[in-house]
TORZA-278151 format. One line per field, with one value per atom (N, C-alpha, C, O): atom name; y, x, z. Coordinates in nm, 4 decimals. Layout:
// TORZA-278151
atom = CA	...
py = Y	...
px = X	...
pz = Z	...
This chain:
// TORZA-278151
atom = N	CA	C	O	N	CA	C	O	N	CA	C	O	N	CA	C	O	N	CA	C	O	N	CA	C	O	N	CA	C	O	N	CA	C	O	N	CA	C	O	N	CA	C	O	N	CA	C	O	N	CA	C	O	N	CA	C	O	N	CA	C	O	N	CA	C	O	N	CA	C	O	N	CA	C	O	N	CA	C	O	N	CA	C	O	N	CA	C	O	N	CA	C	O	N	CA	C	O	N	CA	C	O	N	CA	C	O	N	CA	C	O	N	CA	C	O	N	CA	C	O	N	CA	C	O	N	CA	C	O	N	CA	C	O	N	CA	C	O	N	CA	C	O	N	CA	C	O	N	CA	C	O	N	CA	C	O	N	CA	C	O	N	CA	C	O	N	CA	C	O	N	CA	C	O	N	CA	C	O	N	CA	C	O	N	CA	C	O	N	CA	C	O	N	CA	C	O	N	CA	C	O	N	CA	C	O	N	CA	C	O	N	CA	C	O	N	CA	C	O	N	CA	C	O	N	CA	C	O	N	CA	C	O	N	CA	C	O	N	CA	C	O	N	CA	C	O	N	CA	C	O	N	CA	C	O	N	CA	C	O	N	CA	C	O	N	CA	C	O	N	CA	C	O	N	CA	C	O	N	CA	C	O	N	CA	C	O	N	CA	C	O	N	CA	C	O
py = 4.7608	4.6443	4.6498	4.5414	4.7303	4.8061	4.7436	4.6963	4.7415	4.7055	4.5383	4.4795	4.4902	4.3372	4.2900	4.3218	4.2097	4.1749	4.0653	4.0204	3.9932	3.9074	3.9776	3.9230	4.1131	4.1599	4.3092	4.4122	4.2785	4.3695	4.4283	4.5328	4.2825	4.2562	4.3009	4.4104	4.2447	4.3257	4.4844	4.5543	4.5076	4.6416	4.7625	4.8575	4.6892	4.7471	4.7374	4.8325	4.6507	4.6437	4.7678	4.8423	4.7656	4.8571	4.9433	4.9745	5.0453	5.1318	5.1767	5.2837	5.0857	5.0733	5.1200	5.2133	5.0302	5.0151	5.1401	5.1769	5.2511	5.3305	5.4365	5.5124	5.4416	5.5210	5.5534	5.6589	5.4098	5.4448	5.4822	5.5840	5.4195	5.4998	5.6296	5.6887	5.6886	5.8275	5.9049	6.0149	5.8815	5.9517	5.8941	5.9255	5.8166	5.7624	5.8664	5.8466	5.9791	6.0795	6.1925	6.2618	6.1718	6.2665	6.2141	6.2885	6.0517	6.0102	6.0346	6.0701	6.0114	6.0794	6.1986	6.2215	6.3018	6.4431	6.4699	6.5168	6.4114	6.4541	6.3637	6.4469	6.2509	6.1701	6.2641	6.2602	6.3470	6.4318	6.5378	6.5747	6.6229	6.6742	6.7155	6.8177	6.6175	6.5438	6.5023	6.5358	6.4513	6.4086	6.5204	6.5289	6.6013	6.7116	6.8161	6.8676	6.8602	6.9090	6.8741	6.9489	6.7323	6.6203	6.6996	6.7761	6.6391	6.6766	6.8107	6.8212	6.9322	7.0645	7.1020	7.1683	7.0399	7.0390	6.9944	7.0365	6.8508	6.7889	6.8652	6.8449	6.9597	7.0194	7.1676	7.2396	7.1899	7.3441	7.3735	7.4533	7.2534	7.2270	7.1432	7.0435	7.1634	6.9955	6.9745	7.0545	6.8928	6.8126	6.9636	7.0073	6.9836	7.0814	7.2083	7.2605	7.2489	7.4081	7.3540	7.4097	7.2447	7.2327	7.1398	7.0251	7.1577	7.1079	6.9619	6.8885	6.9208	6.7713	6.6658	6.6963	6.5374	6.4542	6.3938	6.3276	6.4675	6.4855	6.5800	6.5824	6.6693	6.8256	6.9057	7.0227	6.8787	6.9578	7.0958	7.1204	7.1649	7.3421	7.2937	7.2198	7.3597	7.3486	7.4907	7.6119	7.3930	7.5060	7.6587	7.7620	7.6177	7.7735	7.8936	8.0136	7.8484	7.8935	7.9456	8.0605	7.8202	7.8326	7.9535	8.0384	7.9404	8.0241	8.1819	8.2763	8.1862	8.3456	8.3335	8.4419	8.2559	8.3920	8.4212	8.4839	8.3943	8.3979	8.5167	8.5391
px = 15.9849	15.9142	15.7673	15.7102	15.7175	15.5981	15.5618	15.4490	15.6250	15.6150	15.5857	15.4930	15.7188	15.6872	15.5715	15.5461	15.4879	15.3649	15.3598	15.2546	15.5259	15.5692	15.5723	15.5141	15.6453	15.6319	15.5961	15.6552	15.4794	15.4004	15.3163	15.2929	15.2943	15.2192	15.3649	15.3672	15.4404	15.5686	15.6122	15.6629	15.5535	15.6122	15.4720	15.4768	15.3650	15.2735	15.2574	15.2006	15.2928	15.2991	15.4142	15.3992	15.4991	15.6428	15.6340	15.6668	15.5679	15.4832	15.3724	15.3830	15.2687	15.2096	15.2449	15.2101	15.3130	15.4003	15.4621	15.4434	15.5715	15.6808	15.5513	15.5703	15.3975	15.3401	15.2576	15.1974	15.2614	15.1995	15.3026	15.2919	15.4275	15.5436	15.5579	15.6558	15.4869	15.5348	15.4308	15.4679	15.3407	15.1859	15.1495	15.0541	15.2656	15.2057	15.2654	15.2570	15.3287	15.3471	15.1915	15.1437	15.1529	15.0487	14.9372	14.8907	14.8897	14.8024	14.8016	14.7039	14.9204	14.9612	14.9075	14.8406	14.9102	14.8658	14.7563	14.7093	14.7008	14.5072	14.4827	14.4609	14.4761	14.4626	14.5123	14.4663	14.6174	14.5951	14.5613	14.5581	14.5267	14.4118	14.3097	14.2862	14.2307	14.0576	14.0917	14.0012	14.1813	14.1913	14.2097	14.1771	14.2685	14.3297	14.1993	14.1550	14.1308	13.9590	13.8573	13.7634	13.8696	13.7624	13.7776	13.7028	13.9174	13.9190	13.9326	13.9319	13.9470	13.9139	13.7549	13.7132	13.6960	13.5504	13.4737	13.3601	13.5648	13.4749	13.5587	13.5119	13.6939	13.6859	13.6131	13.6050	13.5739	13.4953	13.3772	13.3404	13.2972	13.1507	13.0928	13.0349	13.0971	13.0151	12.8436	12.7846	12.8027	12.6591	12.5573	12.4422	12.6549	12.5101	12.5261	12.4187	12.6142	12.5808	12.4429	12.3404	12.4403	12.3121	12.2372	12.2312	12.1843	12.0814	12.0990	12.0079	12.2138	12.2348	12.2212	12.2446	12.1824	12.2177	12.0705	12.0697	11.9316	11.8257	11.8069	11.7210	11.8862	11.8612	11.8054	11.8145	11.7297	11.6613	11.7459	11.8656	11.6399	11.7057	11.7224	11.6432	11.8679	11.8843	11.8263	11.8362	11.7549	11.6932	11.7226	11.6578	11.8561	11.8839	11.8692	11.8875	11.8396	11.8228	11.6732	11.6293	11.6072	11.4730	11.3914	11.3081	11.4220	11.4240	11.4537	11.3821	11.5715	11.6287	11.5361	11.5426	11.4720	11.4033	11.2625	11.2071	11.1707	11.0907	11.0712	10.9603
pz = 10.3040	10.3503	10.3134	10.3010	10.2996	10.2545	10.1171	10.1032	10.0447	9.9065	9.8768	9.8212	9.9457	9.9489	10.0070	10.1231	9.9355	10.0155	10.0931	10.1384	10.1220	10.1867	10.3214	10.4152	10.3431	10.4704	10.4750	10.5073	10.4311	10.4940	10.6506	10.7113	10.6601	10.8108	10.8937	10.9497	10.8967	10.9701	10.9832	11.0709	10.8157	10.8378	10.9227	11.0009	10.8520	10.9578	11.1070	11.1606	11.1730	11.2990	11.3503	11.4471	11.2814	11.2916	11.3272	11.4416	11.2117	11.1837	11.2989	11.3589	11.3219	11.4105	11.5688	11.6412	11.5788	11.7158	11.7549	11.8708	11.6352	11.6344	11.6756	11.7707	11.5910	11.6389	11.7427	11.7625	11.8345	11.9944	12.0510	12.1193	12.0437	12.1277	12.0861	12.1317	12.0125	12.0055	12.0713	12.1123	12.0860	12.0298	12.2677	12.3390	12.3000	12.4786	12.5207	12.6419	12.5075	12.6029	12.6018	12.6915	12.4750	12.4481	12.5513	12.6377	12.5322	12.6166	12.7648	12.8308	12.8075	12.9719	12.9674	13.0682	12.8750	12.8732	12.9166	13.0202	12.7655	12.8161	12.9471	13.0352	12.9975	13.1009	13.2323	13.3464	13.1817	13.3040	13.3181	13.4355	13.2290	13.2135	13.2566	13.3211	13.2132	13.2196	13.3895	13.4660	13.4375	13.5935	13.6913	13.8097	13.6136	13.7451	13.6935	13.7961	13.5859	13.5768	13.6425	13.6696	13.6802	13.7441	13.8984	13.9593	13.9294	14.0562	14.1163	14.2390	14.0269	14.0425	14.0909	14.1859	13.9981	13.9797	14.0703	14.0920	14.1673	14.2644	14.4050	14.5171	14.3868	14.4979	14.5006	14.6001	14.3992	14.3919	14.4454	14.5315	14.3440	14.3512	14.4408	14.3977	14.5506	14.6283	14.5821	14.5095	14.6209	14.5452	14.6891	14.6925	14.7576	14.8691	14.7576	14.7275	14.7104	14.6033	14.5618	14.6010	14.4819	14.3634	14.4536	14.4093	14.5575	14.6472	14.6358	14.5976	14.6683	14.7462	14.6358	14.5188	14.6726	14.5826	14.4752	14.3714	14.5785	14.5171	14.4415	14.3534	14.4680	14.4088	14.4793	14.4420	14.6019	14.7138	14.7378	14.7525	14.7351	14.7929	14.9381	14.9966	15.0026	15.1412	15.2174	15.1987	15.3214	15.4355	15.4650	15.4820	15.4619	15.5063	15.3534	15.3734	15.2269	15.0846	15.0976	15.0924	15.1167	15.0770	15.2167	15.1849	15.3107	15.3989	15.3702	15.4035	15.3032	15.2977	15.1483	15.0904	15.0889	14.9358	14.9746	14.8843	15.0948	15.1198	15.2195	15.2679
């Protein structure tokens, strides 16, 4: 179909098409991934480790290096 330049646009879509259905299990992959890293990361690290959402050292830190 490739050849004919009558249906070409067909055979590219085909083509096209045969290769998101192959290639959508992969996308589920990384998507979960990158999601289950995210949410590792936001249960590990809370924003008080790295001094809150200003960045402020918390009291009881700045206290004990002094």
């Amino acid at each position: 179909m490739l050849m004919l330049n009558a249906t070409r646009g067909i055979a590219v879509r085909y083509v096209l098409g045969l290769f998101s259905l192959i290639l959508w299990p992969l996308g589920w992959a990384v998507a979960n991934l990158m999601t289950q890293s995210l949410m590792e990361a936001a249960a590990h690290h809370t924003p008080y480790e790295y001094g809150g959402v200003l960045c402020q050292t918390p009291l009881d830190r700045a206290s004990s290096r002094d």
